[in-house]
DOSE-952590 format. One record per residue (C-alpha): x, y, z. Coordinates in nm, 4 decimals. Example, Ala and Ser with C-alpha at 12.3 -4.5 7.8 and 13.67 -1.06 7.14 Angstrom:
<atoms>
<atom px="1.2300" py="-0.4500" pz="0.7800"/>
<atom px="1.3670" py="-0.1060" pz="0.7140"/>
</atoms>
This chain:
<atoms>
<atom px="2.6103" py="-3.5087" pz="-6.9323"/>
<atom px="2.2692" py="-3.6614" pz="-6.8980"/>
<atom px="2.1442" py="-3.9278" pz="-7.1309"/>
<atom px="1.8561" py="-3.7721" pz="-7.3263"/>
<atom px="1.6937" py="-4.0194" pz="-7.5144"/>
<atom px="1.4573" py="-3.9686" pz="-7.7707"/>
<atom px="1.1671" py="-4.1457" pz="-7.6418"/>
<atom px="1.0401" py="-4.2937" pz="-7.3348"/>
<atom px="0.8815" py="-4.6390" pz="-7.4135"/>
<atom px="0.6650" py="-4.7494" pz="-7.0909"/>
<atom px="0.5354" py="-5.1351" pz="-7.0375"/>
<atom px="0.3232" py="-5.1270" pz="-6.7876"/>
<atom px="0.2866" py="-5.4865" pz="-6.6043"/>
<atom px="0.4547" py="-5.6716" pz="-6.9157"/>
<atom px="0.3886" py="-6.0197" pz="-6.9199"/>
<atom px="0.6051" py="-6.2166" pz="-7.1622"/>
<atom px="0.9855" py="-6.2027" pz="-7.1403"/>
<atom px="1.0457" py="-6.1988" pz="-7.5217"/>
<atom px="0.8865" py="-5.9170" pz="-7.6144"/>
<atom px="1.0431" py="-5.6938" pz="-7.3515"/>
<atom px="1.3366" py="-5.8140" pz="-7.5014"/>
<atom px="1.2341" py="-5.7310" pz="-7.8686"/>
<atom px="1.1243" py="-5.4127" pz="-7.7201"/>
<atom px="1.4318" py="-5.3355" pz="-7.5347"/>
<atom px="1.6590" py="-5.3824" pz="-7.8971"/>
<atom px="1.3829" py="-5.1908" pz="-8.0234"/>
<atom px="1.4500" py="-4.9291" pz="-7.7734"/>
<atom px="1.8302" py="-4.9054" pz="-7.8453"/>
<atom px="1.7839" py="-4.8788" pz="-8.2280"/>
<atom px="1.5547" py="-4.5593" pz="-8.1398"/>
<atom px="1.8012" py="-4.4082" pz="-7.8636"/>
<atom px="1.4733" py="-4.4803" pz="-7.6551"/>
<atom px="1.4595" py="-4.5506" pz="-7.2642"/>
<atom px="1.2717" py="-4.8379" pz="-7.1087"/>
<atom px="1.0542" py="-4.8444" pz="-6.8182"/>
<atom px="0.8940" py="-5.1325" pz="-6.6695"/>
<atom px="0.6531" py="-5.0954" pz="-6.4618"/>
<atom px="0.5934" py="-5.3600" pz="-6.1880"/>
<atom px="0.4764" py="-5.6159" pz="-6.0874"/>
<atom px="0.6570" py="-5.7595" pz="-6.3990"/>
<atom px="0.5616" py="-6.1505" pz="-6.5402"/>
<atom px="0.9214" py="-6.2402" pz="-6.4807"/>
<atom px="1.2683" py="-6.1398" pz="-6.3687"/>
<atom px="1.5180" py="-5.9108" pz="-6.5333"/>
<atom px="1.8174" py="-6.0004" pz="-6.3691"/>
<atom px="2.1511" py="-6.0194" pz="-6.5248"/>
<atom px="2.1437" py="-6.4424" pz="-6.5606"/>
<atom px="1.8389" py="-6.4450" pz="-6.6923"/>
<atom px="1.9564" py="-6.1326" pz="-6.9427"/>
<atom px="2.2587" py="-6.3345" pz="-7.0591"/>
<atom px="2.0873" py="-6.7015" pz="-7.0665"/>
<atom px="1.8157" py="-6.5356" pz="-7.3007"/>
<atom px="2.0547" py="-6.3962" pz="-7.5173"/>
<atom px="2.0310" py="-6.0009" pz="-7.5119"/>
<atom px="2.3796" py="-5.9062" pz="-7.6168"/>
<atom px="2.2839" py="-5.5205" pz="-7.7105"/>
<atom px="2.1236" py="-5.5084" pz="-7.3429"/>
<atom px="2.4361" py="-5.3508" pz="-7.2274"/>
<atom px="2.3379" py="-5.0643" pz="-7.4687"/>
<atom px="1.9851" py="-4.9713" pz="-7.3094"/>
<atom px="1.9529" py="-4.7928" pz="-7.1216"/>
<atom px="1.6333" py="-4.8830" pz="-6.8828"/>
<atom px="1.4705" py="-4.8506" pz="-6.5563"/>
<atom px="1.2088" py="-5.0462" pz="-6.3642"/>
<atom px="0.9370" py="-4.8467" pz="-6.1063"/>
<atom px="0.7000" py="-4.9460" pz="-5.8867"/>
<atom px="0.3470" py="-4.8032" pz="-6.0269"/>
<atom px="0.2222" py="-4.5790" pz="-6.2258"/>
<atom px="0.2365" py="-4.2793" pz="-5.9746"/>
<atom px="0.6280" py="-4.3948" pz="-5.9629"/>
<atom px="0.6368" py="-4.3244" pz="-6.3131"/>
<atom px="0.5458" py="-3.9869" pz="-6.3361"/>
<atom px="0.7015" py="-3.8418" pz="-6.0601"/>
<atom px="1.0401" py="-3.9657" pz="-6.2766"/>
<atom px="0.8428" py="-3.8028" pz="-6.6045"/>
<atom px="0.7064" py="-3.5241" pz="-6.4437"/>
<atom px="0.6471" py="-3.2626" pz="-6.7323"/>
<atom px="0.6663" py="-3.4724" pz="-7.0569"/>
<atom px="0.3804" py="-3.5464" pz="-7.3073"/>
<atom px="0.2403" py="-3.8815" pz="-7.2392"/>
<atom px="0.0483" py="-4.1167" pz="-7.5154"/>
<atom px="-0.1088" py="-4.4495" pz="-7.4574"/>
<atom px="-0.2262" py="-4.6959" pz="-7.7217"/>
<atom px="-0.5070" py="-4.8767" pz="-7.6978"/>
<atom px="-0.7482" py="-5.0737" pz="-7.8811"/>
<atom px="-1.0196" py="-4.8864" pz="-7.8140"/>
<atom px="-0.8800" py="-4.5710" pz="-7.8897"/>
<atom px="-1.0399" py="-4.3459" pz="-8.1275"/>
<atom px="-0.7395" py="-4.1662" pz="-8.2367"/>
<atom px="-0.5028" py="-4.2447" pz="-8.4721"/>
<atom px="-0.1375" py="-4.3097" pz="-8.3798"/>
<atom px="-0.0200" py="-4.0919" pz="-8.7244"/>
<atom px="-0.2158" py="-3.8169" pz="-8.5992"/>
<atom px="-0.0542" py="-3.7614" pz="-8.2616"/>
<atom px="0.2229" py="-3.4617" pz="-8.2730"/>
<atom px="0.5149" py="-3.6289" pz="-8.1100"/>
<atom px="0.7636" py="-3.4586" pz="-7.9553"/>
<atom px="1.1252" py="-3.5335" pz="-7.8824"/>
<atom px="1.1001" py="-3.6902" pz="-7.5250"/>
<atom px="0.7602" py="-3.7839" pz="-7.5285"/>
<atom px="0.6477" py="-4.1164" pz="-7.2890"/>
<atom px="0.4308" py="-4.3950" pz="-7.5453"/>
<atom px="0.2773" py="-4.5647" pz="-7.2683"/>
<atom px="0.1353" py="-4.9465" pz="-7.3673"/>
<atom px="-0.0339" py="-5.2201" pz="-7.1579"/>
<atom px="0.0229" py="-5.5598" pz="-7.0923"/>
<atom px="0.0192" py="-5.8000" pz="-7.3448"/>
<atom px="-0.2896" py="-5.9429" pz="-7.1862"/>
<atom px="-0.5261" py="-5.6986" pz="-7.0679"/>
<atom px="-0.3757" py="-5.3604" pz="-7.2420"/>
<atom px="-0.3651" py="-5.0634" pz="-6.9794"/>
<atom px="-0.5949" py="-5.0355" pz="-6.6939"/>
<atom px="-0.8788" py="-4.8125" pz="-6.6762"/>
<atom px="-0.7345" py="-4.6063" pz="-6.3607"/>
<atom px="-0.4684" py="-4.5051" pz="-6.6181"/>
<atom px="-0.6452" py="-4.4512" pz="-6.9499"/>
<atom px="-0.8904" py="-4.2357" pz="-6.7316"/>
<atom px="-0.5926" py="-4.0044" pz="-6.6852"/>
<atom px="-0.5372" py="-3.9055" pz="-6.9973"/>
<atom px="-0.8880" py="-3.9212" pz="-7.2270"/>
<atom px="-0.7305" py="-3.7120" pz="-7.4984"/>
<atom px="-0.3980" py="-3.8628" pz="-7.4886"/>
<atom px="-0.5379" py="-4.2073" pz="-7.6449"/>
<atom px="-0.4003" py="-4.3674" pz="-7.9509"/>
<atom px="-0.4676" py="-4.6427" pz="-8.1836"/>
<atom px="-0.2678" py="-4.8537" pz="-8.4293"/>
<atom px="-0.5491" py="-4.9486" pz="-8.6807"/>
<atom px="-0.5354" py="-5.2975" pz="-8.8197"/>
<atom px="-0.7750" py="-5.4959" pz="-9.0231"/>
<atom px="-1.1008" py="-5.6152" pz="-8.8368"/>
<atom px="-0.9992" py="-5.9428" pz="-8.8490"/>
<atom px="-0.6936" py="-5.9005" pz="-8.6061"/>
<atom px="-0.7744" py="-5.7367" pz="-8.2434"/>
<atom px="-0.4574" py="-5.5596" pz="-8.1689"/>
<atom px="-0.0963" py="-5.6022" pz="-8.2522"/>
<atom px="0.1951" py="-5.8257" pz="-8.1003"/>
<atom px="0.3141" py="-5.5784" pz="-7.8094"/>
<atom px="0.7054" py="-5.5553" pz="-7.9580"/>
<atom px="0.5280" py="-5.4967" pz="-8.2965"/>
<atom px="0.2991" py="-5.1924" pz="-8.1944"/>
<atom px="0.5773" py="-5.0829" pz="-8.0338"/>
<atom px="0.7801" py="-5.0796" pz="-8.2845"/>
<atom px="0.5360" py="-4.9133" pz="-8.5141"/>
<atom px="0.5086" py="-4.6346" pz="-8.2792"/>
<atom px="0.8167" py="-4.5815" pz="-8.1954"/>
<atom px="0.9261" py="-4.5372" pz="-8.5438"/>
<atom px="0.6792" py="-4.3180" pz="-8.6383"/>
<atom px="0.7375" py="-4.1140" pz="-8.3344"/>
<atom px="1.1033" py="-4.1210" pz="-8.4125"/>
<atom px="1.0326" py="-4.0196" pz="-8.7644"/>
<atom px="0.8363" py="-3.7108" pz="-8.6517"/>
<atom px="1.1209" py="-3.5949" pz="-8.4111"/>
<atom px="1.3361" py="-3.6518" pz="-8.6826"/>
<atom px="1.6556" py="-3.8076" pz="-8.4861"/>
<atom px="1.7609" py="-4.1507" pz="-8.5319"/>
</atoms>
């Protein structure tokens, strides 16, 4: 049988090691898959899994692509949602669905235009005070993820 996860959590160009790992444990707590979307800031071989630490790694399940375009021909029909600071919308408004794609950017640039442009009603936000621009990456996606998770209703 094929592995259905709940989610599909998408990093597109991550930057900084740790928080794809956070994010990966993250992912396995919420029977989510990861996609990584290249070029990535570092390597994800298995070394560099085991030096850093990532015991539960062996539980995610993950896959990296090439671009964007490589993304969605893998996630074809699904519901997509990317977060972004300068989204109107907030994230506890979207309708999540079992399967859906959350979609965020890298840690320091967020997504790219080419790909926000692709989806103008498909933006979310995770407000925060005014003080603080946008969340740690493995943080907003953990918020996400466990509201989307709490929508679908299957942990």
């Amino acid at each position: 049988m094929k592995y259905q996860p709940n989610l599909h959590i998408v990093l597109h160009q991550p930057e900084i090691p740790p928080n794809t790992g956070a994010i990966g444990r993250t992912c396995v707590a919420l029977q989510a898959k990861l996609w990584l979307v290249k070029p990535l800031g570092f390597e994800v071989t298995e070394k560099a899994v085991r030096r850093a630490g990532l015991d539960y790694w062996q539980h995610l399940e993950w896959q990296t692509v090439e671009d964007f375009d490589d993304l969605q021909s893998n996630l074809p029909s699904q519901n997509y949602w990317l977060f972004s600071r300068f989204a109107t919308q907030n994230y506890l408004e979207a309708p999540y669905q079992k399967g859906d794609v959350l979609v965020f950017g890298r840690e320091t640039k967020g997504l790219p235009k080419s790909i926000v442009d692709r989806f103008p009603n498909r933006l979310l936000r995770i407000e925060t005070h005014p003080n603080v621009r946008s969340l740690n990456l493995s943080s907003a996606v953990a918020v996400a993820g466990f509201e989307a998770t709490r929508q679908i209703g299957n942990l």
